[in-house]
N, C-alpha and C positions, 0 to 999 in steps of 0.2 A: 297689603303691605307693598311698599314701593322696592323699588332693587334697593336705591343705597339705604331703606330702613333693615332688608336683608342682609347689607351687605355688613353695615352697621353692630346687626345683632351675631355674623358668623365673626367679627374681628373680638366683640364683645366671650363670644365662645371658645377661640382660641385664647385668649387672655386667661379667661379661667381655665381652663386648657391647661399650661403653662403654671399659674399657680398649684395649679393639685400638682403634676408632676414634681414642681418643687417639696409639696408637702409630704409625696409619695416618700421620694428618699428621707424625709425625717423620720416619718411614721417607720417606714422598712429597716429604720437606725434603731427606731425606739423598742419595736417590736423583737430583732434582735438582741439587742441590750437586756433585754425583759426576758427572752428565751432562756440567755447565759446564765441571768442570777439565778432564776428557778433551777434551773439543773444543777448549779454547782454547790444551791442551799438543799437541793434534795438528796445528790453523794452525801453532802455532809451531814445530813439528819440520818439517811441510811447506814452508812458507815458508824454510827453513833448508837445507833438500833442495834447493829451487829453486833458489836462490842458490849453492848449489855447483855449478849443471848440471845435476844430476840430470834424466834423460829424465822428463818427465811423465807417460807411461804406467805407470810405476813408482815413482811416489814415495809414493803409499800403501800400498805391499805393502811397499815399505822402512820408512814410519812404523812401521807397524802392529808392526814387528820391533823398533823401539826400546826398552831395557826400562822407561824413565819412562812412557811412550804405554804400552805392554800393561800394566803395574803400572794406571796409571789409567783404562785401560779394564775388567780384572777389577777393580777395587772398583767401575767405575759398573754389572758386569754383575752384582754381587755385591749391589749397593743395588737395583739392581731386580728379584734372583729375592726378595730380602728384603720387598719392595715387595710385589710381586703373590701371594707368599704369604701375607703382612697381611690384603691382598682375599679371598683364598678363606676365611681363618680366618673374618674376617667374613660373607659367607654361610653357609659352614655352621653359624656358631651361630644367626643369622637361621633357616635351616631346622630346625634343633635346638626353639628356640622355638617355632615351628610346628607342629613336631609335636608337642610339650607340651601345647603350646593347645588340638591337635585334642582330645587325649586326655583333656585335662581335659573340655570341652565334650562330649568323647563320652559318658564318665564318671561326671561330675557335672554334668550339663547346667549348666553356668556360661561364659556365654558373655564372654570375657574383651576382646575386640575393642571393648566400647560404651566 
């Protein structure tokens, strides 16, 4: 590879760079958003458990079976594998870069870092 096909594919990596980070905060809204309903449809189904009697040793393993509660737990468990795989995208094009940069600098002695 030549420098500016280098140089070419680290402007093309920060690009994408830059889009994830944009996508980070939606996902990190969504994934949020998704945490709140789960918990506030799971008070509401417990608190619902209670009030019929239901033994309190058990009334989360009976929430937990409800199908609104499990519907809105796999979407909040769904926003956050979405989540944190945003974050690794982002490092590894971070390291992608990095090693770009080495190789240009190694290369064409151009130190890109100043």
């Amino acid at each position: 590879m030549t420098e500016l096909d280098l140089v070419s594919e680290l402007n093309q990596k920060n690009s994408q760079l830059n889009y994830s980070i944009k996508e980070l905060r939606k996902n990190g809204t969504a994934y949020a958003t998704a945490e709140k309903e789960y918990k506030v449809l799971l008070r509401t189904e417990v608190l619902k458990l209670r009030d019929e009697g239901i033994a309190v040793g058990v009334i989360e393993k009976i929430a937990y079976g409800i199908p609104s509660v499990a519907e809105a737990r796999f979407k909040r468990d769904c926003a956050e594998v979405l989540y944190k795989a945003n974050q690794e995208a982002i490092n590894c094009l971070k390291l992608q870069m990095r090693l770009i940069e080495n190789q240009i600098s190694r290369e064409y002695g151009a130190n890109l870092s100043d």
